[in-house]
VOBA-1610 file (N, C-alpha, C; in pm, whole numbers, padded with zeros to 5 digits, always signed):
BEGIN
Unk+02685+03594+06360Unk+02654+03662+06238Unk+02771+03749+06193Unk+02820+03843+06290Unk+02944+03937+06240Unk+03033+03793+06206Unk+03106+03702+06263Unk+03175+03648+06259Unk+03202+03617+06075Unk+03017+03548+06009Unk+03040+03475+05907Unk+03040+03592+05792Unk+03027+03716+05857Unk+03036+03846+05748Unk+03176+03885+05732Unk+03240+03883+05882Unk+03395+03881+05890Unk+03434+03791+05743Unk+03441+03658+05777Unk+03471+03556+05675Unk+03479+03545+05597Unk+03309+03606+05526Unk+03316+03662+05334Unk+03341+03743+05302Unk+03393+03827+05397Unk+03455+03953+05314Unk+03577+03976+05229Unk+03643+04004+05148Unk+03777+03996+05055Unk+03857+04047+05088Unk+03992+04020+05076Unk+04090+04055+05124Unk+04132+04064+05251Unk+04268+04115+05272Unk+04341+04129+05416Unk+04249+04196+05542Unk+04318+04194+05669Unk+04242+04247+05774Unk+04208+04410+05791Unk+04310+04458+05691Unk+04234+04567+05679Unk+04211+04630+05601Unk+04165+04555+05480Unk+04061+04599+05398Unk+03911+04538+05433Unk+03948+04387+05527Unk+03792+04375+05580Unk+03727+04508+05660Unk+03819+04516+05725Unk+03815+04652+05798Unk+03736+04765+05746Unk+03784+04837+05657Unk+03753+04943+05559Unk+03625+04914+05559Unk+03576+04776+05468Unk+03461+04721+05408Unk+03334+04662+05508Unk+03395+04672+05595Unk+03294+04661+05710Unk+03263+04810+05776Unk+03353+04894+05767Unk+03310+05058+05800Unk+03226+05097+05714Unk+03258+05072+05572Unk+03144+05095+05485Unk+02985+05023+05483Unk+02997+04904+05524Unk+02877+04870+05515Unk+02823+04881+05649Unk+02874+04889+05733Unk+02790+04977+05889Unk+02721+05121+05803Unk+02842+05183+05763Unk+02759+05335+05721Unk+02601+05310+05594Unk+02687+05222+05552Unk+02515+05139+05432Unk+02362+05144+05509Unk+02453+05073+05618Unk+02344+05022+05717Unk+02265+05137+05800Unk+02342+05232+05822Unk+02288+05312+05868Unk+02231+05422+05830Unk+02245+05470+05673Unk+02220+05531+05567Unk+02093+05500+05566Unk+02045+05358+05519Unk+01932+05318+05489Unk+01818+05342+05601Unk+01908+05280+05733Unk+01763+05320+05865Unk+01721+05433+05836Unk+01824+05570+05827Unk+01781+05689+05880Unk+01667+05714+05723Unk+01728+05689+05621Unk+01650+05748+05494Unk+01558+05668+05497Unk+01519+05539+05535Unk+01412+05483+05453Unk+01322+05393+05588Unk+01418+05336+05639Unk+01298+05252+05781Unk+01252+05345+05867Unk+01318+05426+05914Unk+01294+05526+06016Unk+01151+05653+05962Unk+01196+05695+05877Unk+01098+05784+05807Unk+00950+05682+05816Unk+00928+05571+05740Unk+00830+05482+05744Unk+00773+05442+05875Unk+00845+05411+05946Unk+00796+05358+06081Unk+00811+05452+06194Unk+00801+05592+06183Unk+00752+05699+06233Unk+00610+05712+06313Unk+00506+05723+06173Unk+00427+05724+06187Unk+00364+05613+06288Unk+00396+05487+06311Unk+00354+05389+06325Unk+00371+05389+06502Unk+00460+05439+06549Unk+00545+05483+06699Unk+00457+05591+06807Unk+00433+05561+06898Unk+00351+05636+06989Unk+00401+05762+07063Unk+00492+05794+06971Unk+00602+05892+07011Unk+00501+06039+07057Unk+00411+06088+06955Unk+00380+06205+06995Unk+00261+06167+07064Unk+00231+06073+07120Unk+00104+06107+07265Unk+00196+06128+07367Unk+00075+06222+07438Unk+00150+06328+07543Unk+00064+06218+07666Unk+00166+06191+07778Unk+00105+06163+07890Unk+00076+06266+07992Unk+00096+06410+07973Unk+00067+06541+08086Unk-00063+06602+08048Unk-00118+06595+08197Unk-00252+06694+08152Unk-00154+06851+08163Unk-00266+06923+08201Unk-00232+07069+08128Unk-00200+07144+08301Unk-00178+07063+08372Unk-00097+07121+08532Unk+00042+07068+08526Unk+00065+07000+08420Unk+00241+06913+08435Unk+00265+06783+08486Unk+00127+06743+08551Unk+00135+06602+08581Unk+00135+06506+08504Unk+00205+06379+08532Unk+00139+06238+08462Unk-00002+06220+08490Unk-00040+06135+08377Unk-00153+06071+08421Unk-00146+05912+08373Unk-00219+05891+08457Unk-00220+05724+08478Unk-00334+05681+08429Unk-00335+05603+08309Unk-00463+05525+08240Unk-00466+05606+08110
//
């Protein structure tokens, strides 16, 4: 996949360069603002596995 993005990109090696730094930062712009925010909610992130002595619990 990088390879055939390498390929279409314009110009010399380092302006692919440049233009591939930029579209990593695109890429990562978008997770943080828009997938990440959305699929938050969806993530089992805030269940707590400790009862209230500090242990795990199992089940």
């Amino acid at each position: 996949m990088y390879g055939w993005i390498w390929r279409h990109l314009p110009g010399n090696t380092l302006v692919r360069a440049l233009l591939s730094l930029v579209l990593a930062m695109v890429v990562v712009f978008v997770l943080f603002q828009y997938v990440f925010p959305w699929a938050e909610p969806l993530l089992p992130f805030g269940d707590g596995t400790l009862d209230e002595g500090g242990t795990e619990r199992n089940g």
